[in-house]
C-alpha positions as CSV (number, residue, x, y, z in Angstrom):
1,X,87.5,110.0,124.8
2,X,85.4,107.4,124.0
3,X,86.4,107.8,119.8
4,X,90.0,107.6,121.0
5,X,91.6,103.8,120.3
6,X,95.1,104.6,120.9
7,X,96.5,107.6,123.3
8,X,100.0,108.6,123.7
9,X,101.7,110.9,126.3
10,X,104.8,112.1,126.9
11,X,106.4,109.1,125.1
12,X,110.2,109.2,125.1
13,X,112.7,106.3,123.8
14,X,116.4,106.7,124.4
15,X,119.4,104.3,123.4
16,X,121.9,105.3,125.3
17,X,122.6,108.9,124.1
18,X,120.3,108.7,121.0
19,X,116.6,109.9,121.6
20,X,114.3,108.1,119.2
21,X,111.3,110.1,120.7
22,X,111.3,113.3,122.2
23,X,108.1,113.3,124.3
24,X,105.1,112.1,121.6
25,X,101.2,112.9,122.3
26,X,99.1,111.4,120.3
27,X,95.4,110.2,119.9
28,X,94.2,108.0,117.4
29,X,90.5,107.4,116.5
30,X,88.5,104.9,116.1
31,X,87.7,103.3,112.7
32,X,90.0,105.9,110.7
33,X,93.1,105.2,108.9
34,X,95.8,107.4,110.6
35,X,99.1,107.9,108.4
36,X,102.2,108.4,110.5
37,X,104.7,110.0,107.9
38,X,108.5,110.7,107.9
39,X,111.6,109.6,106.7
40,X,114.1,106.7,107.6
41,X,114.7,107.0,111.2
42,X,112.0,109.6,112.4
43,X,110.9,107.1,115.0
44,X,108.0,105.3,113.3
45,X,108.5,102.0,113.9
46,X,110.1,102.9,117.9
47,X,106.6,104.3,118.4
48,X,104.5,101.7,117.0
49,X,106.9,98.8,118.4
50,X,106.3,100.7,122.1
51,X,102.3,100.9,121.2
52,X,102.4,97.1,120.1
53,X,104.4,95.9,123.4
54,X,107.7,95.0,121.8
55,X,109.6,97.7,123.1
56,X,110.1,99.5,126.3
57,X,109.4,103.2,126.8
58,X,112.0,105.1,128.3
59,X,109.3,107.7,130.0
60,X,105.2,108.3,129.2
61,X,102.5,106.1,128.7
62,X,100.4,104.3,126.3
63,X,97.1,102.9,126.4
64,X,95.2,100.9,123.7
65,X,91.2,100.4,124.0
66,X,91.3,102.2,127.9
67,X,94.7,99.7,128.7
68,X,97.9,100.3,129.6
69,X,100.3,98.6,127.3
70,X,102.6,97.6,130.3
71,X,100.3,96.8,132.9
72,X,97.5,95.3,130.8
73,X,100.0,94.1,128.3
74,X,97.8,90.4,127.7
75,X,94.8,92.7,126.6
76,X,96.6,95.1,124.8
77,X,98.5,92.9,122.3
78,X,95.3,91.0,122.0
79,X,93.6,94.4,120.7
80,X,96.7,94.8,118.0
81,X,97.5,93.5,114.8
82,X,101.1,94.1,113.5
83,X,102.6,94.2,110.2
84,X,106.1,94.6,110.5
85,X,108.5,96.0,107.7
86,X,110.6,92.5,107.8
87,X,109.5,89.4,106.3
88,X,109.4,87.6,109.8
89,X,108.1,83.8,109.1
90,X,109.6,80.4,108.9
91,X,110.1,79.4,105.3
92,X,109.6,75.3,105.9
93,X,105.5,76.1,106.7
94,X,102.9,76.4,104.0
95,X,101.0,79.6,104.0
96,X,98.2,77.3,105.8
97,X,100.3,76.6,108.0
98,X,101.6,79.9,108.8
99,X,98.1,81.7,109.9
100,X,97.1,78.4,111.9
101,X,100.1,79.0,113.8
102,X,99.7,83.0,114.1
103,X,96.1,82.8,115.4
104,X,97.8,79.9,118.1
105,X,99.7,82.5,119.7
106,X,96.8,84.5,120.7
107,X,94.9,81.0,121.5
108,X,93.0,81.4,118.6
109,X,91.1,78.6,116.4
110,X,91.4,79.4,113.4
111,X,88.3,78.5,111.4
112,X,87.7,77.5,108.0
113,X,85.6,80.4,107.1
114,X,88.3,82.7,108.5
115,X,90.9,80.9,107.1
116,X,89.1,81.0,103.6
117,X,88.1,84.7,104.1
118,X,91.5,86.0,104.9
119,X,93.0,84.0,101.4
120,X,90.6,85.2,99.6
121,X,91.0,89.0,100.8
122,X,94.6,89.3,100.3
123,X,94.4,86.5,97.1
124,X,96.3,83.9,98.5
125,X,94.1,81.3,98.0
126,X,95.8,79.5,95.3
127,X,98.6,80.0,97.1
128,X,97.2,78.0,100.1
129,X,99.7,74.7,100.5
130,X,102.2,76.9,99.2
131,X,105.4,76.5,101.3
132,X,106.2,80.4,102.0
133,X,109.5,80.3,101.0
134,X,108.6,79.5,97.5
135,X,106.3,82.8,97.5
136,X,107.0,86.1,95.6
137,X,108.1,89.2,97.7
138,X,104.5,90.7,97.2
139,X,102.8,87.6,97.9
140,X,105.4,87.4,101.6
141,X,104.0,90.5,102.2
142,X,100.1,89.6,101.7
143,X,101.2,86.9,104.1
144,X,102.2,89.2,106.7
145,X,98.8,91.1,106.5
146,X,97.1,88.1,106.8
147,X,99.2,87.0,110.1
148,X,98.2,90.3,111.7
149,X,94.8,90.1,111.0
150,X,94.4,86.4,112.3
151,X,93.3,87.4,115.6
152,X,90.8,90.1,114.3
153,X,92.4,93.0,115.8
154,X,90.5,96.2,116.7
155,X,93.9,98.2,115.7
156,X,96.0,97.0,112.8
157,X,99.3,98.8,112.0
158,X,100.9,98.7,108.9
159,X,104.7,99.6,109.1
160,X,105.7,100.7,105.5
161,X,103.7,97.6,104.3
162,X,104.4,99.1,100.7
163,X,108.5,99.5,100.1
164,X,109.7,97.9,97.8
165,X,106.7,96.4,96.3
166,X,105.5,97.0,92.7
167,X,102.6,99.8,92.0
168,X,100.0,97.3,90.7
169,X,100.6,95.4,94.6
170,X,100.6,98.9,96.4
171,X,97.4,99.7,94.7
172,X,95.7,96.7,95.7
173,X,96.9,96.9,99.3
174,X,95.9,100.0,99.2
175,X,92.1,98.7,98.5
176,X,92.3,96.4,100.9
177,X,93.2,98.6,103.6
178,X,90.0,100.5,102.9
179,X,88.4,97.6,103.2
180,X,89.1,96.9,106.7
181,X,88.8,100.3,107.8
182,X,85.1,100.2,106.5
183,X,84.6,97.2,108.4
184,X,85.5,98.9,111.6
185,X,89.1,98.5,111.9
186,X,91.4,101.7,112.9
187,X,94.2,101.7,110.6
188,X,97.7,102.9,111.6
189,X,99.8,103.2,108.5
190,X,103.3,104.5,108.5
191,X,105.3,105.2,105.8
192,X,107.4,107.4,104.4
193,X,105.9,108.0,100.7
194,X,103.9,111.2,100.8
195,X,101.5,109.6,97.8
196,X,100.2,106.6,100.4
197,X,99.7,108.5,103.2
198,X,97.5,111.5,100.4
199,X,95.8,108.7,99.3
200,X,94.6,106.3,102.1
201,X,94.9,108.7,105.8
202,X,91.9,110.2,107.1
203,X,94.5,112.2,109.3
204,X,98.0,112.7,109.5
205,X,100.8,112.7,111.7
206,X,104.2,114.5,110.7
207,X,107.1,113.4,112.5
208,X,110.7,113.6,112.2
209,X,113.5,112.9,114.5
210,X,111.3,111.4,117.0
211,X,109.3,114.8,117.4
212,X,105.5,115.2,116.1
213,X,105.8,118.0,113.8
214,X,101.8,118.4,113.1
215,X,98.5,116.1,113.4
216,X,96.1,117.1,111.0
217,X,92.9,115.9,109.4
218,X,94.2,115.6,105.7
219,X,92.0,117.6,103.9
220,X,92.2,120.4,105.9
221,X,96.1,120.2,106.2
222,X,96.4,120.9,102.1
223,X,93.3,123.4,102.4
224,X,95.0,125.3,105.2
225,X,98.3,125.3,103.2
226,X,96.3,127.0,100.7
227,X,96.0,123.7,98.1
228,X,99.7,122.9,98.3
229,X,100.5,119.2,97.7
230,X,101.3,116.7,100.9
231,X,104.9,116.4,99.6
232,X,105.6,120.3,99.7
233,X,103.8,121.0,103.3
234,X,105.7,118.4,104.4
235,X,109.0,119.9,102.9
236,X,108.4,123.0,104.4
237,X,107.2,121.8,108.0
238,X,110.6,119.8,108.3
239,X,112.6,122.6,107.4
240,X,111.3,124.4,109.5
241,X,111.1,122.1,112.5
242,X,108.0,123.7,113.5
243,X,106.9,121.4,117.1
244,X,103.5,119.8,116.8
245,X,101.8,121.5,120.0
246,X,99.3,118.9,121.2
247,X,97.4,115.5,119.8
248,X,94.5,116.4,117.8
């Protein structure tokens, strides 16, 4: 248990009648990049909004580093980085600005060495006294990263971090995010294009309509499907609606 970062059990989210989770288990390792796939609506971003303390679990419980997200709720969000799918900042900041006051909500001080190594990471630098609002919509998104990683997080999840960007941006987010998972960061990266999660996960979480359909090391997902690609397992397993079982 001790490789195990993030644990799930039981997790179920209702609105009203809609169930956005149907009872999730799931472990997530340290220092690996963990892609949670599925379409529009399968419950990726309930599950990693209940994981990062934003939203309220319906039944189950989650723990982060050994902590429960509710009860140990100041350590927990501490222990998280988020990326969220919206561009979520205040347009009348410069970029500066923005990550002074990001690493202020987890009483942070934000040094200059940080502050010059995060830039630099996600080439923002010249972007630096940049009011955000004047920013491109890849260059938003850099910013976002850079937010979530002001508080040097021991998890960092990346909710679709990628749509709508150009390929040339994907690709170097892409690098970046092996980066940090070589430096010891466990990556949790959701998405729904199959190509991201065959090129960055270590593992891989199926899911659709809030139920776990398979978690899988990647490699031995395709080899087991007998060299089919990501996109057609994934096809099939849907159709299907073959129940995931446990949390590998």
């Amino acid at each position: 248990m001790n490789d195990v970062v993030v644990s799930v059990r039981g997790l179920v989210k209702r609105y009203g009648e809609v169930e956005a989770l149907g009872g999730v288990d799931l472990d997530v390792r340290r220092g690996e990049i963990f892609g949670l796939l599925g379409p529009n609506g399968a419950g990726k971003t309930t599950l990693i909004g209940i994981v990062a303390g934003m939203v309220r679990a319906t039944a189950g419980s989650v723990t982060v580093l050994g902590k429960d997200v509710v009860r140990d709720y100041r350590e927990t969000r501490r222990a998280v980085g988020l990326v969220p799918q919206e561009i979520n900042f205040d347009p009348f900041f410069t970029v500066e600005e923005s990550l002074h006051i990001q690493a202020g909500y987890f009483g942070v001080r934000l040094s200059e060495e940080r502050l010059t190594e995060i830039l630099s990471a996600l080439d923002l630098a010249a972007k630096r006294t940049a009011m955000t609002r004047s920013l491109s919509g890849g260059m938003k998104r850099r910013l976002l990263i850079g937010k979530a990683l002001v508080h040097e997080p021991k998890v960092l999840f990346l909710d679709e971090p990628t749509a709508g960007v150009d390929v040339e941006l994907r690709q170097a987010l892409w690098r970046y995010v092996r980066t940090l998972r070589d430096r010891g960061t466990t990556v949790v990266l959701t998405t729904h294009y199959i190509e991201e999660a065959e090129e960055l996960a270590d593992r891989i979480g199926l899911i659709d309509k809030g139920r776990l359909l398979l978690v899988e090391d990647k490699a031995a997902l395709v080899a087991r499907h007998q060299g089919m690609r990501l996109q057609d397992i994934y096809v099939s397993l849907v159709s299907r609606r073959e129940p995931a079982g446990g949390a590998a």
